[in-house]
VEXDRENTI-245613 format. One record per residue: residue number from 1; residue in three letters; x, y, z of N, C-alpha, C in turn. Coordinates in pm, 1 decimal. Each point is the difference from the previous one (the first is absolute). Example, Ala and Ser with C-alpha at 12.3 -4.5 7.8 and 13.67 -1.06 7.14 Angstrom:
// VEXDRENTI-245613
NODE  drengu  zagu      n_xx      n_yy      n_zz     ca_xx     ca_yy     ca_zz      c_xx      c_yy      c_zz
NODE       1   ALA    1319.0    -569.0     780.0     -89.0     119.0       0.0      90.0     120.0       0.0
NODE       2   SER     -35.0     105.0     -72.0      82.0     119.0       6.0     -77.0     109.0      73.0
// end
This chain:
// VEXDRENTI-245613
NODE  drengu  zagu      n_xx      n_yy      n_zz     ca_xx     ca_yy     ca_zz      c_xx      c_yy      c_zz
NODE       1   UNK    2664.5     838.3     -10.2     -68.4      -4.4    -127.7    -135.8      67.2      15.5
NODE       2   UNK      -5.1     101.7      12.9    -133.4     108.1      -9.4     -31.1      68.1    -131.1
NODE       3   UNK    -100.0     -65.0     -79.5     -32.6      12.7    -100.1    -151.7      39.1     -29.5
NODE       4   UNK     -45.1     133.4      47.2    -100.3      23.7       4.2     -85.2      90.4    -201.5
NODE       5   UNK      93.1      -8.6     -29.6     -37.2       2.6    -143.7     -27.6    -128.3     -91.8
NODE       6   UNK    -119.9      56.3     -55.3     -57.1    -189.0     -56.6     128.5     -19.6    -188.6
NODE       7   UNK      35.3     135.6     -14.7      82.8     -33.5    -114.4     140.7     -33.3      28.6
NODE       8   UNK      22.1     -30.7      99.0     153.9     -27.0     111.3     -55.3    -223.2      37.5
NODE       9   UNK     -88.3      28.8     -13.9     -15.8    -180.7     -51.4      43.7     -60.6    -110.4
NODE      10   UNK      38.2    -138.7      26.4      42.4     -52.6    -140.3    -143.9     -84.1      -5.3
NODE      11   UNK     -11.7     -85.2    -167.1     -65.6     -14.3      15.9     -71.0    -150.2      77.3
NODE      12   UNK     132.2     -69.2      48.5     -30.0    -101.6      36.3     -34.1       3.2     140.1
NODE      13   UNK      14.8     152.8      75.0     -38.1      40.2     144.1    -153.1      41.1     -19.3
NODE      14   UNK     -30.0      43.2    -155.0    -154.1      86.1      29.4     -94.6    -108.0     -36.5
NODE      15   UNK      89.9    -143.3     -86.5    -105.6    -104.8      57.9     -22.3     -89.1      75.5
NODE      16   UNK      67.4      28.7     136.8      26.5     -72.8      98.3    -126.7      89.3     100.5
NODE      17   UNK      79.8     124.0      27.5    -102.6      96.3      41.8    -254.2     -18.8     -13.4
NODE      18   UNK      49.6      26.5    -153.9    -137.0       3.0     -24.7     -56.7    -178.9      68.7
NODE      19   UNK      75.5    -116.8     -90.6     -34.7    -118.3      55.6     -36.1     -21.9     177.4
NODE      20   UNK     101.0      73.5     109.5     -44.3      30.5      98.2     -85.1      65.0      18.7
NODE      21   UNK     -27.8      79.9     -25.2    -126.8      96.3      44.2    -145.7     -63.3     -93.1
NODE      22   UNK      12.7     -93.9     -56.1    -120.1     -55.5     -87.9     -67.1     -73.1     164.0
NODE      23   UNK      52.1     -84.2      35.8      -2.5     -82.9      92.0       6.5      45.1     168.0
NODE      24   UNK     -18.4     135.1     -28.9     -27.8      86.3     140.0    -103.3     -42.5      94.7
NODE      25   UNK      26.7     -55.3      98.1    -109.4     -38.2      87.8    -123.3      54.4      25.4
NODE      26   UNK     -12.5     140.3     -31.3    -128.4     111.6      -4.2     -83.7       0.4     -88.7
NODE      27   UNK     101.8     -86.0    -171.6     -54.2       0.9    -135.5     -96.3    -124.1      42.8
NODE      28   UNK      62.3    -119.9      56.1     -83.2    -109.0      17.5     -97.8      -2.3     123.7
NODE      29   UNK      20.0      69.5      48.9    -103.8      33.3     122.6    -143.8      50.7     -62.9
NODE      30   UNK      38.1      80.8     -56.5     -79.4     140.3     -35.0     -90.9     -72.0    -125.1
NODE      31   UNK      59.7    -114.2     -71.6     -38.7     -48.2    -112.2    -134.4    -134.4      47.3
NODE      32   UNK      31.0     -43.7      88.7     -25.1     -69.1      23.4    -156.5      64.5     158.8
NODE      33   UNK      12.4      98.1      46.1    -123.6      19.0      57.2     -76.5     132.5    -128.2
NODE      34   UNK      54.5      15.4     -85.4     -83.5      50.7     -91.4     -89.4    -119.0     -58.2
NODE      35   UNK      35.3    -102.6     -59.4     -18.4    -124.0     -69.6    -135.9     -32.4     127.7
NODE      36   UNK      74.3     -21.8     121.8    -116.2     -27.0     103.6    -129.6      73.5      58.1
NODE      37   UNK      42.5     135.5     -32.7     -76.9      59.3      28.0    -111.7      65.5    -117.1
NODE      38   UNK      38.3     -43.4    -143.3    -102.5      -9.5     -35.9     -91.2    -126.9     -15.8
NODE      39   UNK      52.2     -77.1      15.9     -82.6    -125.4      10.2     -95.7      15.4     123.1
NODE      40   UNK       7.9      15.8     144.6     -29.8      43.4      82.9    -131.6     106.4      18.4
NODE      41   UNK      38.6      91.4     -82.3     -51.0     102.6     -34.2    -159.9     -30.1     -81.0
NODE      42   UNK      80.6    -102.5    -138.7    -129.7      -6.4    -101.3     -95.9    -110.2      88.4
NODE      43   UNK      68.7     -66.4      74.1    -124.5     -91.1      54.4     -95.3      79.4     145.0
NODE      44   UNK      82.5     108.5      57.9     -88.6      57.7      64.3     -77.4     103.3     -73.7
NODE      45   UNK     -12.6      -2.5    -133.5     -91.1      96.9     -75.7    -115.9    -104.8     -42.8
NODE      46   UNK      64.2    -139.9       3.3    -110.1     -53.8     -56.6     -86.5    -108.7      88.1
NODE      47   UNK      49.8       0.8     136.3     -26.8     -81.8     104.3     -40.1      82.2     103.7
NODE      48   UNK     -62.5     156.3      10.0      19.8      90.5     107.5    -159.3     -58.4      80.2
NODE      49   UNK     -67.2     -55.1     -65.7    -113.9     -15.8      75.8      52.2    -100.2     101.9
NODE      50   UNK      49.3    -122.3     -36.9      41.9     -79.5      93.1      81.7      -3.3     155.6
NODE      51   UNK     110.3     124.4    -100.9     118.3      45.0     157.5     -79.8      67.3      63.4
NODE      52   UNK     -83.7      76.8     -44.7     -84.3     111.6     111.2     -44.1     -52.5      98.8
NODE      53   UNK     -55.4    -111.9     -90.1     -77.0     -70.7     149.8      79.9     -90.4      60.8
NODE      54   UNK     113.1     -35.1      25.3     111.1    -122.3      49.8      44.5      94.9      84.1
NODE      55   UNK      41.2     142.3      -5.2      76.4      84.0      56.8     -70.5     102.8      78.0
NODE      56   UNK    -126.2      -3.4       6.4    -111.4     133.7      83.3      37.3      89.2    -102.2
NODE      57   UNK     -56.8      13.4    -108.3      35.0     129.9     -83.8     116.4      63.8     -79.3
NODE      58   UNK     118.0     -90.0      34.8     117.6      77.7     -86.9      19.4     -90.3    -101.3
NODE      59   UNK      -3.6      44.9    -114.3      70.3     -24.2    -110.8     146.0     -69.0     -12.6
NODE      60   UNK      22.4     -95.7     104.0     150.0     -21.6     -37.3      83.7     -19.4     -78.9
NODE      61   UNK     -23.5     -95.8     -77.2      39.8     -33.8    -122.3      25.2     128.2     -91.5
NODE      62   UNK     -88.5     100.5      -1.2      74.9     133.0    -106.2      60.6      31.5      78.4
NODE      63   UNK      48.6      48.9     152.8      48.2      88.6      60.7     158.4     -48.2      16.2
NODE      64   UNK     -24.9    -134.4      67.1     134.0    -100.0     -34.6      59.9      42.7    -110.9
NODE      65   UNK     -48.6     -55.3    -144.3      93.2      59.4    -128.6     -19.0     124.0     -42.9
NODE      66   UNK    -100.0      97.2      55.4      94.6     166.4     -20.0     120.5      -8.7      85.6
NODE      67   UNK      -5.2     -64.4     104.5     125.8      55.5      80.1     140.4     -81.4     -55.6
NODE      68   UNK     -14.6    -103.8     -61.2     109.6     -78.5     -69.4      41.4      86.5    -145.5
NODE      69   UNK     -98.9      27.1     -42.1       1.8      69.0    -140.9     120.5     160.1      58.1
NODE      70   UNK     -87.5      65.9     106.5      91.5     124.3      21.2     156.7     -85.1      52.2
NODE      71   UNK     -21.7     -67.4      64.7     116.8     -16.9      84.1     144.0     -97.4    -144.0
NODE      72   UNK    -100.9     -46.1     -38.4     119.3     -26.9    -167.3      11.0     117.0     -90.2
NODE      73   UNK     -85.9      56.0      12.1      61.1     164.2     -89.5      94.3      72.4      60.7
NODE      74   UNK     -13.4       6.1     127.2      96.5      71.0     112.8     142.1     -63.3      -6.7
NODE      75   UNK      34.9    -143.4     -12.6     102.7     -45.1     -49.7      49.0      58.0     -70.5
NODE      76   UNK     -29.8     -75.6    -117.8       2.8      60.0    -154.4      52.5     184.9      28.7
NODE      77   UNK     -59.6      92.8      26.0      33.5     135.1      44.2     144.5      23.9      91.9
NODE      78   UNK      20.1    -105.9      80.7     133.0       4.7      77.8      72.4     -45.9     -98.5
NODE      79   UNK      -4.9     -94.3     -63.1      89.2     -40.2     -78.7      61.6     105.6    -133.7
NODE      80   UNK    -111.3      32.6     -58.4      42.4     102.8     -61.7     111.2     176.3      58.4
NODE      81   UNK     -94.2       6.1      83.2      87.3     172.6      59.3      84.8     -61.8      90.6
NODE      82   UNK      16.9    -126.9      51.4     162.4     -12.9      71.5      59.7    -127.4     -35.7
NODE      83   UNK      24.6      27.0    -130.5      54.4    -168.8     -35.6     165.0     -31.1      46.3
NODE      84   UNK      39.9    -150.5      35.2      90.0      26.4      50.9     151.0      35.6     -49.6
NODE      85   UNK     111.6      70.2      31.0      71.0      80.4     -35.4      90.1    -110.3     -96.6
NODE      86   UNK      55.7      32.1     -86.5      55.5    -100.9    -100.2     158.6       0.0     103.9
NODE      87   UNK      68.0      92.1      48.0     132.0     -43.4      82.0     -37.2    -112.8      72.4
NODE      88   UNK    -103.6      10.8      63.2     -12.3     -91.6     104.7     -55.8    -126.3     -87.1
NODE      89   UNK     -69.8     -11.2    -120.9     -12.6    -120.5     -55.8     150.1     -48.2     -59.2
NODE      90   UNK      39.0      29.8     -39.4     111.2     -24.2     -61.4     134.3     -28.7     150.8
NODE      91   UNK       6.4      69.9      69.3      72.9     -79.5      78.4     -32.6    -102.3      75.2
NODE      92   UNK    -134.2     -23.6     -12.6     -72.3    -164.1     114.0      63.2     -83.2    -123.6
NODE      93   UNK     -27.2      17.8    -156.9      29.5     -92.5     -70.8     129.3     -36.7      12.5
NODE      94   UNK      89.4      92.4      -4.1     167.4      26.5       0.5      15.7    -143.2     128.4
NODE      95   UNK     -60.5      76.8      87.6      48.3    -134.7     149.1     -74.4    -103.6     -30.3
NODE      96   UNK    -135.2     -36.7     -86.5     -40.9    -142.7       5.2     169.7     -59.7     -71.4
NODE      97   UNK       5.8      51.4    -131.2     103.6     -65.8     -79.0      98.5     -14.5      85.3
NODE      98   UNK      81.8      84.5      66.3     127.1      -5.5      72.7     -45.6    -149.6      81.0
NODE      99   UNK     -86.0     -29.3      84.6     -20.4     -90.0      92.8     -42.1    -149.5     -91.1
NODE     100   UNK     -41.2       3.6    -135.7      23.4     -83.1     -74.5     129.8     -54.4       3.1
NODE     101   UNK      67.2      92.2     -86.1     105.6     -46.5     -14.7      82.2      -5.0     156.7
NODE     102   UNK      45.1       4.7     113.1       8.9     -62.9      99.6      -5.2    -147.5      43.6
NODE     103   UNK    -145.0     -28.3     -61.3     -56.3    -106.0      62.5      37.8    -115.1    -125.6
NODE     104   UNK       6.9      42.0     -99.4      48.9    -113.4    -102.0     159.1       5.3      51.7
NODE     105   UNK      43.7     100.8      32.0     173.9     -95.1      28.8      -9.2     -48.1     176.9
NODE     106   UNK     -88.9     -44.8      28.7      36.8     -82.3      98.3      25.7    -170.0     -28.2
// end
């Protein structure tokens, strides 16, 4: 079943598909050190006198959430230009169900 055309889906595969890929581990990764890293971020904009001096001079607190902020955009960017291939979503689903049904006729 190699179905690399998205109009060769029905439509109860293209909302199985999208529902998987909502829930992409990169989407929630990426979502979640963005979220952190601006929080991170706004308090080392507004606390920089303090870290300077806790740390000999570095700014941690902004530098910490620029690097969370890039590193959740960078997600977000993988996720987009290599999202994962719908054959291969669609057949993990194919075998969850098969092994369902298995396990109910025992």
């Amino acid at each position: 079943m190699s179905k690399t055309n998205d109009d060769s889906l029905t439509a109860e595969e293209r909302a199985r598909v999208t529902s998987t890929r909502r829930f992409d581990l990169r989407r929630i990764l990426g979502g979640l050190f963005v979220l952190y890293g601006l929080v991170v971020t706004v308090i080392g904009i507004l606390n920089a006198a303090s870290d300077s001096r806790q740390t000999g001079g570095i700014a941690i607190n902004l530098w910490a959430g620029l690097a969370m902020l890039a590193l959740g955009i960078l997600f977000f960017v993988w996720d987009h230009f290599a999202p994962v291939p719908e054959d291969d979503i669609l057949r993990s689903l194919e075998r969850n169900d098969e092994e369902k049904k298995e396990g109910e006729g025992r």
